[in-house]
C-alpha positions as CSV (number, residue, x, y, z in Angstrom):
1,X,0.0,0.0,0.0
2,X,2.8,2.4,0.4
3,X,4.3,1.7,-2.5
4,X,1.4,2.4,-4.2
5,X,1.1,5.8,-2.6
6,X,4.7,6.7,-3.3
7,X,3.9,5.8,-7.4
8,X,1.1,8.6,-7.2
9,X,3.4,10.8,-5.7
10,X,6.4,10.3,-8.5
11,X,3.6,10.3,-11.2
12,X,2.6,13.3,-9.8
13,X,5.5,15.3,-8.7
14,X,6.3,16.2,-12.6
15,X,3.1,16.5,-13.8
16,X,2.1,20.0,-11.7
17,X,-0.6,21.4,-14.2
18,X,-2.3,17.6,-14.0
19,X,-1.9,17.8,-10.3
20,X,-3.9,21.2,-10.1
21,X,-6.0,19.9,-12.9
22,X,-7.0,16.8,-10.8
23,X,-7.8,18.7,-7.5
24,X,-9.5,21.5,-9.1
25,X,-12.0,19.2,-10.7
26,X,-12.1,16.3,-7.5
27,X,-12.5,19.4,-5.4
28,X,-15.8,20.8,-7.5
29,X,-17.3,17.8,-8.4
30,X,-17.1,16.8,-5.0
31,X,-18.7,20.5,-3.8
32,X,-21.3,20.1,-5.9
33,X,-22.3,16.6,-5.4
34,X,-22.0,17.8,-1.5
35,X,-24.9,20.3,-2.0
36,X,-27.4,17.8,-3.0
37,X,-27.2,15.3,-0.1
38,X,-30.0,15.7,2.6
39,X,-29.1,15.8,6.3
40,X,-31.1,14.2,8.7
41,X,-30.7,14.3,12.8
42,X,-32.3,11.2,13.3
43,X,-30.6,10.0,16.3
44,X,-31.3,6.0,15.7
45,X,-29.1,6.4,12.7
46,X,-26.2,5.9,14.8
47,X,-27.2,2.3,16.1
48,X,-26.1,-0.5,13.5
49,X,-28.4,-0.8,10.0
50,X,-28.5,-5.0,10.4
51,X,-32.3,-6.1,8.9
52,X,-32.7,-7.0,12.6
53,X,-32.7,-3.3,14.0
54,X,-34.1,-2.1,10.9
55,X,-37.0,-4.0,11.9
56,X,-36.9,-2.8,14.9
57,X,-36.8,0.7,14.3
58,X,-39.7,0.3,11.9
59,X,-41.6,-0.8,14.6
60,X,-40.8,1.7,17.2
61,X,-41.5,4.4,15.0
62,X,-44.7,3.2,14.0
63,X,-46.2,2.5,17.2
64,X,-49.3,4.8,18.3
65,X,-47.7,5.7,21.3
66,X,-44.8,6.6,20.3
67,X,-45.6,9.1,18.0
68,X,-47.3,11.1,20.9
69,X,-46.7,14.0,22.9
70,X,-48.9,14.3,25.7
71,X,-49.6,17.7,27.7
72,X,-50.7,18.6,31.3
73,X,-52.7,21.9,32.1
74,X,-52.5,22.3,36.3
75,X,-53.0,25.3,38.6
76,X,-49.9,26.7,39.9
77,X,-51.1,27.2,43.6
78,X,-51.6,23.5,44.5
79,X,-52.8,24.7,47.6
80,X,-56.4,25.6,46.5
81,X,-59.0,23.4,45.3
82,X,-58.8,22.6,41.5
83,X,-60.7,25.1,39.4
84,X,-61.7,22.6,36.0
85,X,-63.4,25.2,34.0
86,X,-60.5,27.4,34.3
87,X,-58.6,24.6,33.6
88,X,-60.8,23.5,30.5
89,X,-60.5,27.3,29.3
90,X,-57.0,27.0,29.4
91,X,-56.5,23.9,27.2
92,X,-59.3,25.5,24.9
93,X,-56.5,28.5,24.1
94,X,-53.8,25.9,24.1
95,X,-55.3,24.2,21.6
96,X,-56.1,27.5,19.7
97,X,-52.5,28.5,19.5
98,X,-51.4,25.3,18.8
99,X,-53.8,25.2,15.9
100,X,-52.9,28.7,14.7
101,X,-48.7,28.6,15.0
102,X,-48.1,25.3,14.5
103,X,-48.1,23.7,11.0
104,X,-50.3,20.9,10.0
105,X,-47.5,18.6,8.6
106,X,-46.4,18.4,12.3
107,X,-50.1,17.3,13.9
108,X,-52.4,15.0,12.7
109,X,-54.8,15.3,15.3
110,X,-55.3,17.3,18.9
111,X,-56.9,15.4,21.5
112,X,-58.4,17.4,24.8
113,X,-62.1,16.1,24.5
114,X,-64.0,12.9,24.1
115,X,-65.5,12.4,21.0
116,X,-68.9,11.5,21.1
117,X,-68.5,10.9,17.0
118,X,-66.0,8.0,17.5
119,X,-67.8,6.5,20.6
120,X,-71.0,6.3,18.3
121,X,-68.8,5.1,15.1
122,X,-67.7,2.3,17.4
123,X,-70.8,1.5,19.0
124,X,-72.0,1.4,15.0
125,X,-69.3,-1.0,13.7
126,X,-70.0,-3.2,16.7
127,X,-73.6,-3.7,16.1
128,X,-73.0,-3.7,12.7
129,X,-70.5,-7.2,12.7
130,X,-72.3,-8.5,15.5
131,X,-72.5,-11.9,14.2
132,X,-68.1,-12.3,14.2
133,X,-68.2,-11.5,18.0
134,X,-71.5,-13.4,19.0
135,X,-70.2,-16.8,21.4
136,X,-72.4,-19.6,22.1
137,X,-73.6,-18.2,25.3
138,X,-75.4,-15.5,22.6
139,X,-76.5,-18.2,20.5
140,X,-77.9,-20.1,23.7
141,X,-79.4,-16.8,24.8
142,X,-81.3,-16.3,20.9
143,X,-82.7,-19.7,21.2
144,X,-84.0,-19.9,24.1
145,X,-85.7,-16.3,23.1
146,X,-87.3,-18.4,20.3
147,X,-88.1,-21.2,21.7
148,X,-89.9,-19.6,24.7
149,X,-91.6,-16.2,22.3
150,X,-90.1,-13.4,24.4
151,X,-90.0,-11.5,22.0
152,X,-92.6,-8.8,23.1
153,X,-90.8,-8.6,26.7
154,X,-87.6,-7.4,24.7
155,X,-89.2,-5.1,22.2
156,X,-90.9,-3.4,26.0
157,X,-87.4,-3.3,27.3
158,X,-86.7,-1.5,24.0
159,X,-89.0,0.9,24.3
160,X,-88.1,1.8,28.5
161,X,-85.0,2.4,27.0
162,X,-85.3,4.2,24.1
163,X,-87.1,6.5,26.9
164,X,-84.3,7.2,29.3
165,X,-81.9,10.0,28.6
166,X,-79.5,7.5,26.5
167,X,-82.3,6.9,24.2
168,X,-80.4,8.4,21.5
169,X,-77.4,6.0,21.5
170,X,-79.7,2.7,22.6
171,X,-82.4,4.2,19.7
172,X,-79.4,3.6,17.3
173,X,-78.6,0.0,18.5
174,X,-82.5,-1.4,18.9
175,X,-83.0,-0.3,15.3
176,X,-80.0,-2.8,14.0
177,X,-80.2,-5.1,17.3
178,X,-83.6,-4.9,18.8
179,X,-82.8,-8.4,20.9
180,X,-79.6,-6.1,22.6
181,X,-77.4,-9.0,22.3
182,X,-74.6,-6.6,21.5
183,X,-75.2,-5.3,25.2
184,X,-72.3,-7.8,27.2
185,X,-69.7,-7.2,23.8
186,X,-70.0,-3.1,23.8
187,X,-70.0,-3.7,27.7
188,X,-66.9,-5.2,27.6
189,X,-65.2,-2.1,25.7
190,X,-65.4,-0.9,29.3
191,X,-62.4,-3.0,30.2
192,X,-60.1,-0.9,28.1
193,X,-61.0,2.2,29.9
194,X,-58.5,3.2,31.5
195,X,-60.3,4.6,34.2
196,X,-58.5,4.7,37.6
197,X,-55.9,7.3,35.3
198,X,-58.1,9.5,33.4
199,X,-61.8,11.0,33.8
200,X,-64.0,13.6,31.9
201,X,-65.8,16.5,33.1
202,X,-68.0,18.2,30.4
203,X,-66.4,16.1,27.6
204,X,-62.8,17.9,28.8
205,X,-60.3,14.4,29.8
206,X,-58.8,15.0,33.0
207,X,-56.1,13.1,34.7
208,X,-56.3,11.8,38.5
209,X,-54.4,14.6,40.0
210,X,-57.2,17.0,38.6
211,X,-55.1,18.0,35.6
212,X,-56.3,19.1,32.0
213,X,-54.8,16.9,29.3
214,X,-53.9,17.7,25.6
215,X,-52.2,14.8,23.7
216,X,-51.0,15.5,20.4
217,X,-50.7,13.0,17.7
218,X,-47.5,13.7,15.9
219,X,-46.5,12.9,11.8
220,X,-42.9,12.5,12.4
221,X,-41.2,10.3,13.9
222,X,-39.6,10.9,17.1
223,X,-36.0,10.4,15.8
224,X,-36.4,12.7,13.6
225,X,-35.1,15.5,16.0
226,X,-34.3,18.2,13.4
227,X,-38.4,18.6,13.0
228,X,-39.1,17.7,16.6
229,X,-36.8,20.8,17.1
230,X,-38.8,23.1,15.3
231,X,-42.1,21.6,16.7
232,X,-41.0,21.9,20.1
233,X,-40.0,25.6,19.9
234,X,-42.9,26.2,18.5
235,X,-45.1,24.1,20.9
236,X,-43.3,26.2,23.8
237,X,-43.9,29.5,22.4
238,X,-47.7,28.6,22.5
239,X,-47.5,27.4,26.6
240,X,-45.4,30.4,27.0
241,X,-48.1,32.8,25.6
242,X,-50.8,30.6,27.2
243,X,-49.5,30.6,30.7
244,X,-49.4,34.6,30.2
245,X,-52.8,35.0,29.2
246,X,-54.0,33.3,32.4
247,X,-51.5,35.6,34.4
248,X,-49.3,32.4,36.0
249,X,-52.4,30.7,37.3
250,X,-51.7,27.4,35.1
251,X,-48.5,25.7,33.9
252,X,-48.4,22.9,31.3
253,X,-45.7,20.0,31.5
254,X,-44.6,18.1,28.9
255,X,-44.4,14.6,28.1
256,X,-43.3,12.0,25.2
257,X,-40.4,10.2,23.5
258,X,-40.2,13.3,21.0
259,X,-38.8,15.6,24.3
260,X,-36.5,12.9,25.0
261,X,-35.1,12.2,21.9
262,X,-34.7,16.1,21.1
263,X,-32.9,16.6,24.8
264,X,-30.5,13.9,24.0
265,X,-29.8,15.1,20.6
266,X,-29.4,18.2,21.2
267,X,-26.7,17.2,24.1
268,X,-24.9,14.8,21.7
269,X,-24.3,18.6,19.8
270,X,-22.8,20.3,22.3
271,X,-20.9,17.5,23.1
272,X,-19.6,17.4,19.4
273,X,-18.8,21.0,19.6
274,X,-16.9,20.5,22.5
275,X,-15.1,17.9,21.6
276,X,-14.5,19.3,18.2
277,X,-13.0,22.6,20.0
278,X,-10.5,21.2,22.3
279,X,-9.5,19.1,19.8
280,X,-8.7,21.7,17.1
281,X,-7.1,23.6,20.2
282,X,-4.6,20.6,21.3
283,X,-3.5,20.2,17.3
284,X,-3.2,23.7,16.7
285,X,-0.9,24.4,19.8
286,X,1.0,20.9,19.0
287,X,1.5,22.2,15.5
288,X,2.5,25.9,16.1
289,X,5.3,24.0,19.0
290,X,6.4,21.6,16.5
291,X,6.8,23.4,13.0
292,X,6.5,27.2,14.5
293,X,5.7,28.4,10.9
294,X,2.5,29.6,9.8
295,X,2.9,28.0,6.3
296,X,3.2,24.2,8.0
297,X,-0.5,24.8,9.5
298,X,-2.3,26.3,6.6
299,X,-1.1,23.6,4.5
300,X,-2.5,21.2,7.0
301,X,-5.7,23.2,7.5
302,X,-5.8,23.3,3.3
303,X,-5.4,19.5,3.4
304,X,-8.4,18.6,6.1
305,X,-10.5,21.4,3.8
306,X,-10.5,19.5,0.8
307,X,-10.2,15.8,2.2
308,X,-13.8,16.8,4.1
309,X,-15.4,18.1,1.0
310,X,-14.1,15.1,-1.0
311,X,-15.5,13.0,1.6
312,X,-19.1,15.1,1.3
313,X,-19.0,14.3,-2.4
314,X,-18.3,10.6,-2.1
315,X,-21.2,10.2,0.5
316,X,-23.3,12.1,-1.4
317,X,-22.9,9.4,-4.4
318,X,-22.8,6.6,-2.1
319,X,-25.8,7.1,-0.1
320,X,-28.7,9.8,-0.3
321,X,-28.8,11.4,3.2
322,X,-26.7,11.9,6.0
323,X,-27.1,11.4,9.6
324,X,-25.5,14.7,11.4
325,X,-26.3,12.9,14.7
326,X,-23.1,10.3,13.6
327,X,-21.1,13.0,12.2
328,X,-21.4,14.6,15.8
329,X,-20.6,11.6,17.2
330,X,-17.7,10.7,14.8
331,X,-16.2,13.9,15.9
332,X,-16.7,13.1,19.1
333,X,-14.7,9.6,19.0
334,X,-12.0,11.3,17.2
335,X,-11.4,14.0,20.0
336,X,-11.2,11.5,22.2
């Protein structure tokens, strides 16, 4: 191999207009190829690429609670009793500014209230594939109504119901199931309630402390921490400017793998910088001791210049994007 290095050198040692022809060009192909590659501060691009954590990372990022970030709204003084309806009109403006600042490629959905659309569209899809959830305790149940000619008993029972305050919702179910045999399967829904956490008051979800919740159903994933960046300032400046219109009486906490994965990224930067500095200092002060000629360093500074942007220009061939997370952490390993 270093024979082969020192053949390069001969061939080019005589050859100084080829020489400047062949860096000139290297060096602009290679800026201009640089300009077109896409960086990306996805910090899981630094864990190995096998199928295995591909797989895995595919998974993680598609998983429905992952791609959450979840908000409290509580009253500063904890020492007074919990005022809800100031807390509801605080996650109303919340919401608002959220709405109105942040852009809709970063939400796909706000969440602060039940939906009584989605509890009816359940109910609905339910009754409507009744027959693929029916057991043979329902089948027992529909034949002994048969056998025995009940059937006027249930239609009255219909009809007591239909009468009661829920008669909306049990009007919409006796149409399509007037024998309510989809009562014990929309009953057991209940189970997935996650009651002892949450609760609603006036449609508003609450959690068991007695604070207002906002959860936010992100379209990025959380590694990708260059537009969690941008959504989290963003996200603050709308607390910030919340939290002043109510004059300090609420504060909002935040929660979710996006906050995380931002924190951490953004420490693996500083660390970068910091190791990039002192080690840039320790060269510089070994090189000015050693050669004590400003010539000697330039050269050397020249050299690193165009070996970077050459290796910029080969990436950008090689792969589309780059991950600045592992350059960071590249530098970081080198200062070491």
């Amino acid at each position: 191999m270093t024979r082969f290095f020192l053949k390069i050198y001969d061939f080019l040692q005589g050859r100084k207009y080829l020489t400047w022809i062949l860096l000139l060009f290297t060096l602009a192909v290679s800026a201009v190829a640089s300009l077109h590659i896409e960086f990306k501060e996805d910090i899981t691009d630094f864990l190995p690429a096998d199928k295995q954590n591909q797989d895995v990372f595919w998974a993680f990022s598609n998983m429905g609670s992952t791609n959450k970030a979840i908000i409290t709204i509580s009253q500063a003084d904890n020492s007074s009793d919990v005022d809800e309806y100031c807390l509801m009109e605080a996650v109303d403006t919340l919401a608002g500014r959220i709405t109105s600042s942040v852009p809709e490629s970063f939400i796909d959905r706000i969440l602060y209230k039940v939906d009584d659309g989605q509890i009816l569209e359940l109910t609905d899809f339910v009754v409507d594939h009744l027959p693929y959830y029916m057991t043979e305790d329902d089948y027992a149940r529909l034949d002994s109504l048969v056998a025995s000619g009940s059937f006027d008993n249930e239609l009255a029972l219909d009809r007591r119901l239909i009468s009661t305050p829920a008669g909306y919702l049990m009007r919409r179910v006796a149409v399509k199931d007037p024998l309510m045999l989809s009562s014990a399967h929309l009953k057991m829904l209940q189970d997935f309630s996650p009651q002892d956490s949450f609760s609603t008051v006036d449609g508003y979800m609450f959690t068991k402390d007695g604070s207002a919740l906002l959860i936010l159903d992100l379209s990025f994933s959380p590694g990708d921490t260059k537009s969690a960046g941008k959504f989290i300032n963003l996200l603050d400046d709308a607390i910030a400017q919340t939290e002043s219109r109510f004059d300090g009486k609420v504060e909002a906490d935040k929660l979710g793998g996006v906050f995380i994965a931002h924190t951490n990224s953004s420490q693996i930067k500083k660390d970068s910088f910091l190791s990039i500095l002192i080690a840039v200092v320790i060269i510089a002060f070994l090189l000015v001791s050693f050669f004590r000629s400003g010539k000697p360093i330039l050269l050397v500074g020249v050299s690193l210049l165009y070996g970077f942007i050459l290796a910029m220009g080969f990436a950008a061939i090689a792969m589309d994007s780059l991950s600045l997370v592992v350059i960071g952490m590249g530098a970081v390993i080198i200062g070491i």
